[in-house]
N, C-alpha and C positions, 0 to 999 in steps of 0.2 A: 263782719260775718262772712264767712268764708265758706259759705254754701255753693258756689258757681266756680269754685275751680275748673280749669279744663273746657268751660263755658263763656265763660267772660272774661279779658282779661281786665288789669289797671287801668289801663286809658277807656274802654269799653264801657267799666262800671263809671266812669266819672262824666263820662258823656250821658248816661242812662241820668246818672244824680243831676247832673245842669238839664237836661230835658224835665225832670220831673220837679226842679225850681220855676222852669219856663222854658215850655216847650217852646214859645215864638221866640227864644233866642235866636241871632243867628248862628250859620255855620262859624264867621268868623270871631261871633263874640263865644263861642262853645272852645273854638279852635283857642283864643287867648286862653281861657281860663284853664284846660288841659294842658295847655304845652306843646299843640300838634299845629300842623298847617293846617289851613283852611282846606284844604281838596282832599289831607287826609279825615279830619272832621267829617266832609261832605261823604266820603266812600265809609268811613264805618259806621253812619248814620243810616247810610243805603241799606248795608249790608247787616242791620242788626234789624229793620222793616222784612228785607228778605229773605233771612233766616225765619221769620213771624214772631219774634222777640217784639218787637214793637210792631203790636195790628194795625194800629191808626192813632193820631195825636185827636185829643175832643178839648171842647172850653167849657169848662166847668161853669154853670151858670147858678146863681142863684136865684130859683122860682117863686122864693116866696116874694124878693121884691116886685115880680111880675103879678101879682096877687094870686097865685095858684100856693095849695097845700099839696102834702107829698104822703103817699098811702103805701104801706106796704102788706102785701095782697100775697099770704103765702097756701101752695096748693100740693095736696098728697091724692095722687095720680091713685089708678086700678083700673085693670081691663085694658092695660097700654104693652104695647111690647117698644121695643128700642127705637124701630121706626115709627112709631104712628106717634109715640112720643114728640121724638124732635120734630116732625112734620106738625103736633099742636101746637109748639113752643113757635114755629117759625109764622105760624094765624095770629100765635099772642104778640108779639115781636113786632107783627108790620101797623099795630093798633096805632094812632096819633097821639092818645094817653098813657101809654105806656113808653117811660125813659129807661128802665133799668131792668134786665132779665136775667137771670140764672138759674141755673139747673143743678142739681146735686144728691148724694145721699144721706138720709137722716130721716129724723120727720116727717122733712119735707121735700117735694121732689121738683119744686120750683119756687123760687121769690119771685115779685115783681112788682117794682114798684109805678102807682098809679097817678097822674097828675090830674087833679080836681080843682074845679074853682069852690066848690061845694061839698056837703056831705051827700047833697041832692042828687048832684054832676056826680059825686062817685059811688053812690048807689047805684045807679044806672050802666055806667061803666062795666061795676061789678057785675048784674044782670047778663051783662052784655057776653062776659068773658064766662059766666056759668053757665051761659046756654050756648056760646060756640063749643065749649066741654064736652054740652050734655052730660049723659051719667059716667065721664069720666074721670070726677073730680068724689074723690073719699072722704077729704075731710076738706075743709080750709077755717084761717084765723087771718086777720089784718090789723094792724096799728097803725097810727098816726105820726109822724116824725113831727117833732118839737126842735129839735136844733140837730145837727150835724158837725164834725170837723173830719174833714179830708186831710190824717196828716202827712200822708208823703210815705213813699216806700223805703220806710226805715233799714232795709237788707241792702240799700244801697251806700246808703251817708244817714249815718243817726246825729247828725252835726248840721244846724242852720238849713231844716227842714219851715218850709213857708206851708202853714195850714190854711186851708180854704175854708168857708162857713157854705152851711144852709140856711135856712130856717125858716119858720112857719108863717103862711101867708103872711102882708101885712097890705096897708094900704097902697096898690099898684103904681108903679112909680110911670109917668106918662111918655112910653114909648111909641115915635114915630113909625112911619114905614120903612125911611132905611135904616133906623135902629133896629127892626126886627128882621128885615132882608140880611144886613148885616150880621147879627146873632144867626140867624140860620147856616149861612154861606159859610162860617170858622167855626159852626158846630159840631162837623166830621171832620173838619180839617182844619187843625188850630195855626199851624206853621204856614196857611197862606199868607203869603204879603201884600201888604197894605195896596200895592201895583196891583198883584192880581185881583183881589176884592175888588178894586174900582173896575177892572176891565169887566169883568163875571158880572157886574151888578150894573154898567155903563153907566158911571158918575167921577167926577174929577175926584184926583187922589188926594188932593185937602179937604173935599167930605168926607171922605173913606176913613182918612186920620181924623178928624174932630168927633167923628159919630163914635169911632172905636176908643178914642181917647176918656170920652165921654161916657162912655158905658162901664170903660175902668173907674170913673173916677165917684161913678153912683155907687160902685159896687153891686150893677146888676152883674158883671164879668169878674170872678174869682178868685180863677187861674188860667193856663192851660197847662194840660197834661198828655203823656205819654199815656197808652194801653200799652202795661205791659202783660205778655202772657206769662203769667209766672211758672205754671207748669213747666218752659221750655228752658228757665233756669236751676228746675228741677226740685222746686217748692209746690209746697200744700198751701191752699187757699182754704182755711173754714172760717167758716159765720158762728158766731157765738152768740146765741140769743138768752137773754138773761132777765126773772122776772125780780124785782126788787120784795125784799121781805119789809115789815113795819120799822124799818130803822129810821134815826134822827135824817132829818135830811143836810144836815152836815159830814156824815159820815155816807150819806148815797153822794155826796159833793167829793171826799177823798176818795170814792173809790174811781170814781170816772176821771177824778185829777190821774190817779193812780195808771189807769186805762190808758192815758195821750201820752204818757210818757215809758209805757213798759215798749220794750224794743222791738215786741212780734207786731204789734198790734198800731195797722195805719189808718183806721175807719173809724171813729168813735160816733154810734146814731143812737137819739134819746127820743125814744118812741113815749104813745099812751094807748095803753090798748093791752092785746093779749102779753105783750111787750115791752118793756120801761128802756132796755138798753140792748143794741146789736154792735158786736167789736168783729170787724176783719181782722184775722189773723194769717199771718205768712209764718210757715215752718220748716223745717224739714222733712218732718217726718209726725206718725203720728205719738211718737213715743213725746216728742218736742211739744206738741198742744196739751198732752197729760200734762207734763210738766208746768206748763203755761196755766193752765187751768187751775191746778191742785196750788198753785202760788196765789192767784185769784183767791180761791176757795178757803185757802189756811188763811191769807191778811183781811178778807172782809168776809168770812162766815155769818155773821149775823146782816148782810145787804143781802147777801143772794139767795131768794128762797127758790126759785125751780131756774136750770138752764137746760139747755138745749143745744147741737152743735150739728152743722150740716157741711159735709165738703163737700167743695164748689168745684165740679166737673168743668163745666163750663160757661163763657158768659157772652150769651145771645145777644145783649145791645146793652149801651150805656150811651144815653143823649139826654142833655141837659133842654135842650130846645128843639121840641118835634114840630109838626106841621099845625099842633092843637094852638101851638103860641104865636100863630101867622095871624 
């Protein structure tokens, strides 16, 4: 896809693909697989952070092995002007239960997703976030996330993309203290090395590697990944929310097979609630999600009884492990 001409070149997009395999590559194992030297690796690896093409590298975690469930908590604003807005999204954003925020137009004029050990824990949550509001929340709806797959930003390399999982509580796998020192410390910064963790957390580097090796190997650790800002490659980020009609569930089965492998489309989340399935979608434009959409709509008309579509302005935070999992 040749959406970033002029924006990225060859070497650029293929360092964006190997970071979004594994961010904790390093420069020199990024540098083989490109074809470039290590110091050139290292400068347009710099250089694509300082542009804000790339905000920050996160480690995708999966919460439910830590026994939390995952809530999505969607809210339609009034009585806000532009400021007073962003200034509630940045009250919602610094909360220890909330991993995931964004803001957009549609529907809705925020998602967020909420981390609960409970229905109990995210009742109160809820509570919490409706009266920091007050009266300025119009409507709001929330689902419950069942499984996820992270599959990778297909606009880069639609070839030998690595998907990450979610999914819904299960029984807590038993993490130490510096198993979760650790998850915290590469939770905003995935591409710290193994060296620095051990200095930052003062413990020898063969704990630092066994704990981290370790937490790959439960599968409480994912991936890690690149934030990319897609906007700055001159792409449309919408949420497709989709409510499923009474079909066989073999056919709600080919349409989300259908979902991981259509080329827009990197986020596949299977909610229960106002919501059965939410799909990120990357585009170019809005004519491209019509398209995207009405392809949907013509091969599975009898799955989809109501959708819904929000473009994603912006995205306030994405953390897998806040301070609630300490």
């Amino acid at each position: 896809m040749k959406y970033f001409e002029g924006l990225l070149d060859e070497k650029d997009r293929k360092i964006l693909a190997e970071l979004d395999r594994n961010a904790r590559q390093t420069d020199s194992e990024i540098a083989r697989k490109v074809r470039i030297s290590k110091q050139v690796a290292n400068y347009r690896i710099k250089n694509l952070v300082d542009k804000g093409i790339i905000s920050n590298f996160y480690t995708l975690i999966n919460v439910g092995e830590l026994g939390f469930s995952s809530y999505y908590l969607f809210f339609q604003f009034e009585n806000l002007n532009e400021k007073e807005e962003k200034s509630l999204l940045e009250q919602i954003k610094s909360r220890s239960y909330v991993g995931w925020l964004v803001s957009g137009t549609g529907r809705w004029d925020a998602v967020i997703l909420i981390y609960a050990k409970s229905a109990s824990d995210f009742n109160i949550f809820l509570n919490e976030l409706l009266e920091l509001c007050a009266n300025r929340v119009h409507e709001y709806r929330f689902t419950s996330l069942i499984s996820a797959e992270h599959i990778g930003y297909k606009f880069l390399n639609e070839k030998n993309l690595i998907s990450a999982q979610q999914t819904d509580s299960s029984l807590p796998l038993k993490l130490d203290k510096t198993d979760r020192l650790i998850l915290k410390t590469i939770s905003q910064n995935a591409r710290l090395s193994v060296v620095d963790i051990s200095e930052k957390l003062k413990m020898p580097i063969h704990v630092a590697h066994y704990h981290l090796k370790e937490l790959l190997k439960k599968n409480v650790i994912e991936a890690f990944k690149p934030k990319i800002e897609v906007n700055k490659l001159g792409l449309q980020w919408h949420l497709l929310l989709v409510q499923f009609s009474a079909a066989k569930e073999a056919r709600r089965r080919e349409f989300i097979d259908f979902c991981h492998v259509n080329s827009r489309i990197y986020y596949v989340t299977n909610t229960i609630g106002e919501y059965n399935l939410m799909l990120d979608i990357h585009v170019k434009d809005t004519e491209e999600f019509r398209k995207v959409l009405f392809d949907l709509k013509e091969k599975f008309s009898d799955v989809i009884k109501i959708y819904e579509s929000i473009i994603i302005f912006h995205e306030y935070k994405i953390d897998y492990f806040t301070d609630l999992f300490l």
